[in-house]
N, C-alpha and C positions, 0 to 999 in steps of 0.2 A: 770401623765395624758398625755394622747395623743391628740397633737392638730389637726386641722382639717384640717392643709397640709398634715400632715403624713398619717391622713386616708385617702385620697384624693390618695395621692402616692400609698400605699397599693392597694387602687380598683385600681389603673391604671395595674400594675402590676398584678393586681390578673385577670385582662381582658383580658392581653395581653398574658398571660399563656392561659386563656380559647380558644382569639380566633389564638393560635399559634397549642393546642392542636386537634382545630375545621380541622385547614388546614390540620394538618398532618392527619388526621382520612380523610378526604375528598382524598386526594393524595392517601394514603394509599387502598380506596377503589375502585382509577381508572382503569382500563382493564392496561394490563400490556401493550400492544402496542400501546394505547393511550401514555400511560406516555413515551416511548421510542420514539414515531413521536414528543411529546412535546420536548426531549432533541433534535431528530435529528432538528427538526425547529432554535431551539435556536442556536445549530452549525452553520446552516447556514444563521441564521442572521448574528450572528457576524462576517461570512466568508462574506460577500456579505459587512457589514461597513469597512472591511479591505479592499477590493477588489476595493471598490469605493474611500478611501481613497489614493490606488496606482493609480487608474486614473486619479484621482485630481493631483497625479504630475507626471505623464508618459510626456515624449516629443514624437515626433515624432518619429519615427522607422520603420524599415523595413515592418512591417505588419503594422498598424496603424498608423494615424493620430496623432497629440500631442490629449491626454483628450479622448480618444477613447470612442464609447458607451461600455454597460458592455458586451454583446453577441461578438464584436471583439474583445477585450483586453481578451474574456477569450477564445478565438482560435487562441491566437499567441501560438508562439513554435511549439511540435511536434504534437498540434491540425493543423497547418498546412500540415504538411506529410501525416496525416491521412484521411484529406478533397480530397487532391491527390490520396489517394489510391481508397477513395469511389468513386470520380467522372470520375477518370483515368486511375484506376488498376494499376497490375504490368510493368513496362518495360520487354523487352525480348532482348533488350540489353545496356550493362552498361555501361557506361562514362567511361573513364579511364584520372585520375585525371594527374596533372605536376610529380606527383611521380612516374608516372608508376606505378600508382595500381587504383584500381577500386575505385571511388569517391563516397559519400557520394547519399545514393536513399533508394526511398521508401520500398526497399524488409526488411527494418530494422522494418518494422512496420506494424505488423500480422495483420489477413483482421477481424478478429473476431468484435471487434470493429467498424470499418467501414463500414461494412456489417448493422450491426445490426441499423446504425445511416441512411445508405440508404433506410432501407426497412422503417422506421419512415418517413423520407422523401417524398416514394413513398405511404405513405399510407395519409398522411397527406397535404403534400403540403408546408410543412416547409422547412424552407433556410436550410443548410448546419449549419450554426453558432445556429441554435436556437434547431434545432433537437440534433446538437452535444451534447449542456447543459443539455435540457430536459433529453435525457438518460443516461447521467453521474448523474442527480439529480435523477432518476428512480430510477438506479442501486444503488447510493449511501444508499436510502431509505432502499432499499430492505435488502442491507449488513447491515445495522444500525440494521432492527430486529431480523435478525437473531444472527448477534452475540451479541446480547441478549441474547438469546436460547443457544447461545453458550456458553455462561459464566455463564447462569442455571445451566447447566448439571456438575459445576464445584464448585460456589459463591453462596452465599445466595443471594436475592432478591436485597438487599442496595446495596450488593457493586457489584452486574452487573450490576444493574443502573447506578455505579460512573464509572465505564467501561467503561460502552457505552458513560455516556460524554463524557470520555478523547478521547474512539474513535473517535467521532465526533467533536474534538476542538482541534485534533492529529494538530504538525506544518506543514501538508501537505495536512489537509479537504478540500483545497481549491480545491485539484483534483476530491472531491467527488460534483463540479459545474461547471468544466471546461471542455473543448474539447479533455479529455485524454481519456487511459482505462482504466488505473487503478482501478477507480471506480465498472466497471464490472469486473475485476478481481479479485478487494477484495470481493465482493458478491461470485466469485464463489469458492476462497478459502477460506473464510466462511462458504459456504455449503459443501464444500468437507471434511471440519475438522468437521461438525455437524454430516454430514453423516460416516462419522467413528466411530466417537465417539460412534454412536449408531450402529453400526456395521449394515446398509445398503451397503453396498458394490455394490450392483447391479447397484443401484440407482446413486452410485457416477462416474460408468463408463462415460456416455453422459458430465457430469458436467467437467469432469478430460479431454476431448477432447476437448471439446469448451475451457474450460481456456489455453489448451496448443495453441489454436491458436488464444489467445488473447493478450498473453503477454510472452516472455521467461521466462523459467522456469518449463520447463516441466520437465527435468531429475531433479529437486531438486523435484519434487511432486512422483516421480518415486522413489528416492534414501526414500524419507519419508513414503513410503508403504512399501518399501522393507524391509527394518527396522520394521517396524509395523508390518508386517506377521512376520519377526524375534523372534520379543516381545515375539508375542500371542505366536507361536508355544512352545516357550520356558515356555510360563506359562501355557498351556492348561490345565495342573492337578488343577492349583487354578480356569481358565477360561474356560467354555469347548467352543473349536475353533472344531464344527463339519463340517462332509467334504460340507457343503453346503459354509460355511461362508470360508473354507477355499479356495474351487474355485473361492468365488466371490472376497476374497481378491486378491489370483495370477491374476485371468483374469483383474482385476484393473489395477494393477503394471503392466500388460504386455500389457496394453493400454497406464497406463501412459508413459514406458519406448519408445515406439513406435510414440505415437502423440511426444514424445518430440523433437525426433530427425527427422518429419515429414515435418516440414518447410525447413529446410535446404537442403532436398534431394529436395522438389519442388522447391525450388528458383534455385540451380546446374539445374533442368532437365530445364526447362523454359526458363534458359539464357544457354545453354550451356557453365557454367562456373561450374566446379567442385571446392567447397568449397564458392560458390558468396555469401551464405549470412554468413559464416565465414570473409569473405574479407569484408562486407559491414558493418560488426560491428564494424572491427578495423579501420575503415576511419575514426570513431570519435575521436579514439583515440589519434592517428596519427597527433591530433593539438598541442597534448602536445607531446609525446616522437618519434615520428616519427612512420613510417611504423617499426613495430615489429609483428613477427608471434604469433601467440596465445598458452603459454604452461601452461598448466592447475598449476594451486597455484604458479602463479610466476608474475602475474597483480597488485596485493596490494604490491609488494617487487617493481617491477618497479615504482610503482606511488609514494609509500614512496620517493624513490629513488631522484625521478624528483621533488616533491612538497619540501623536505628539501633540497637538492642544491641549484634548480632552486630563490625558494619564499622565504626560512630561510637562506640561505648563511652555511648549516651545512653540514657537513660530510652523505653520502647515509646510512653510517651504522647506522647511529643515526634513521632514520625512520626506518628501518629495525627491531630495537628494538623495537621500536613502534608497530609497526605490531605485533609481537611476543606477544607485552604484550595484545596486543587488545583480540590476538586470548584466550589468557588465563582468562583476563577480561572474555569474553563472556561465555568460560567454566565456569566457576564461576558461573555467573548468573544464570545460568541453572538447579545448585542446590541451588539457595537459597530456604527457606522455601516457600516463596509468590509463585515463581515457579514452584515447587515440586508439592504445591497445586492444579495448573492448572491440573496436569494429565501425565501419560506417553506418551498420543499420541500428546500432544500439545508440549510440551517438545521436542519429535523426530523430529515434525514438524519446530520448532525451531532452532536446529540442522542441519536436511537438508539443510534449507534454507540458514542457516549460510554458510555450508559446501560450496555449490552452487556458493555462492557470494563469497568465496574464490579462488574458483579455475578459477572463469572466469571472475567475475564484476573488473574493472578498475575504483577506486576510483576518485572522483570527483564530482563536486557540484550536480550531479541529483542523488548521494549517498541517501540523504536525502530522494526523491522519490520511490529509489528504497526497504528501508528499510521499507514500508509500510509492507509489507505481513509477518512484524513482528507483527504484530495488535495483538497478544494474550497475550503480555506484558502488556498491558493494563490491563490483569485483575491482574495482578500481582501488578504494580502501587498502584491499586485502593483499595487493602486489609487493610491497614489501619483506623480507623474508627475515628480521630480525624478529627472534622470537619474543624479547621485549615489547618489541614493537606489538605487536601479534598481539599478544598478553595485553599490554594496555589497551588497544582500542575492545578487546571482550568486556574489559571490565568500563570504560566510558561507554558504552552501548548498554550493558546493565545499568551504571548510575543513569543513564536514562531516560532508560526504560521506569526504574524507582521513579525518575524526578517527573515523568510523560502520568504516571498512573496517578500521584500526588496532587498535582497539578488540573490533569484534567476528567481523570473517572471516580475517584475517589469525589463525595459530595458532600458541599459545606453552604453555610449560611449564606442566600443571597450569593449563588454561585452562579459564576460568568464565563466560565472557564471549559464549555461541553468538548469532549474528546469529538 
């Protein structure tokens, strides 16, 4: 005989299946952009409980008050150079630091961004710090649905929803609410990889000019087209690459190739300093391993270099090895199955940007930030359907994101550490 807990027990269970089955059928039938502004809100709640949590114990600082409100604490750093650029432009002449080399200015920090936060500004009436957020929260939005769309064209339904979480709980979201560009940067390398993928070319020219003068990175967007017209031509007999798509492809690339290297020749004409904003990128450098000239895949062997002597007490060649194994690490990656899945143009994409960060980025703590526009990992991550699984990498993407804000936005004594 069955007693009357048991049945008791039975209906609770048998309820909670109905109304577990009720929700999912309810989710299941929401607009796909609803459910995606649902995860991106949720991101940025819990970016905003983290954010106030670092306020709660921030001291006083150079920008900021001890306990700052959240619209200051989230325009310190290079939200400060950028506030500079929009309210005060370029200089047209440059400091020359005790080194005898050209010090540390705003020509580091493309006007795309700044621009787009003054005209909000001018249209609105909004302070510098609230407009800055506002369109990094815009931009963030906008990148959140698309690369949805983006991981469609690639993922079933679940797992570019579990996607777009991780994108949006990425340990770096916090840039998709603060006074960076990032934000509009990944929106528009978002739409640059959507628009390929669907072979719009035309359409990606305007998008692939404004990102080049939002954020460096124009020759890794250049190097990853040029590759991609490689591909296709090489596959034309399985893909037909007709002479429409094939102009739109070249005249891409030979915009991207062009806006890339377009900043640096107006910073040289502006200041009458040939190579100024090659010189203005290595002043950062230059706090760690001093004034060195810039020789393309030889910046990750320096820093190995400096970070295992200088921080581990080891031998240079020990990081050296490091490096080496990284670069093979990342090849690797690129063929596992989860990433094969992504696509050959996300892949090249991958690639490039790798390539890129090789030959020019100087490892070090805003590493973390600049590896954003690796975002298409995400759908790779997210392939697994075990819902633990699922569940734990939300919550190591949160710890983080905690350890990413601690680490590098949040500011302490004699801090080394710029996001």
């Amino acid at each position: 005989m069955v007693d009357g807990r048991t049945v008791t027990a039975i209906r609770f269970r048998r309820d909670v299946a109905r109304q577990s089955t009720g929700l999912a059928l309810f989710a299941k039938r929401l607009p796909w952009w609803l459910k995606v502004t649902l995860i991106f809100l949720l991101g940025r709640a819990i970016t905003t409980a983290l954010l106030y949590w670092m306020i709660a114990i921030e001291g006083a600082n150079p920008w900021t008050v001890a306990h700052p409100g959240y619209l200051d604490f989230a325009n310190i750093w290079d939200g400060r150079w950028y506030e500079i650029v929009a309210l005060a432009g370029y200089p047209d002449t440059l400091t020359v630091g005790y080194s005898g080399h050209i010090a540390q200015n705003a020509w580091a920090f493309l006007p795309g961004y700044p621009a787009v936060v003054r005209g909000v500004m001018s249209a609105t009436g909004l302070s510098w710090q609230a407009a800055a957020v506002g369109v990094s929260v815009v931009f963030g939005y906008a990148a959140t649905l698309l690369f949805f769309k983006l991981m469609r064209l690639r993922l079933n339904p679940s797992t570019a929803l579990h996607a777009t979480l991780l994108f949006c709980v990425t340990p770096v979201s916090a840039l998709f609410q603060v006074a960076y560009a990032e934000s509009m940067y990944t929106f528009l390398l978002v739409a640059l990889l959507y628009l390929v993928l669907r072979r719009r070319y035309w359409w990606s020219i305007p998008v692939i000019v404004i990102a080049a003068f939002t954020r460096p990175g124009g020759l890794a967007v250049a190097l990853f087209l040029g590759l991609h017209v490689a591909v296709r031509f090489w596959r034309r007999r399985r893909e037909p690459f007709g002479a429409t798509q094939i102009a739109g492809s070249l005249l891409a690339t030979a915009f991207a190739l062009t806006s890339g290297v377009a900043w640096p020749l107006i910073a040289s004409w502006v200041t009458g300093i040939p190579g100024a904003y090659m010189q203005t990128e290595l002043a950062w450098r230059a706090s760690y391993i001093g004034w060195v000239e810039l020789t393309p895949f030889t910046s990750w062997f320096q820093a190995a270099g400096w970070w295992f002597t200088v921080w581990l007490g080891l031998s240079a060649w020990v990081g050296w090895v490091v490096v080496g194994l990284l670069v093979v690490l990342f090849a690797t990656v690129l063929f596992l199955p989860s990433v094969v899945r992504l696509g050959t143009d996300i892949r090249l994409w991958l690639a490039a940007y790798a390539a890129y960060l090789l030959a020019v980025w100087f490892p070090q703590s805003s590493t973390f930030r600049v590896l954003l526009p690796m975002f298409p990992l995400a759908g790779a991550i997210a392939q697994p359907r075990s819902v633990w699984y699922r569940l734990g990498m939300v919550v190591a993407s949160v710890a983080g994101q905690l350890g990413w804000l601690l680490l590098c936005w949040t500011i302490g004594a004699n801090d080394w550490s710029p996001p």
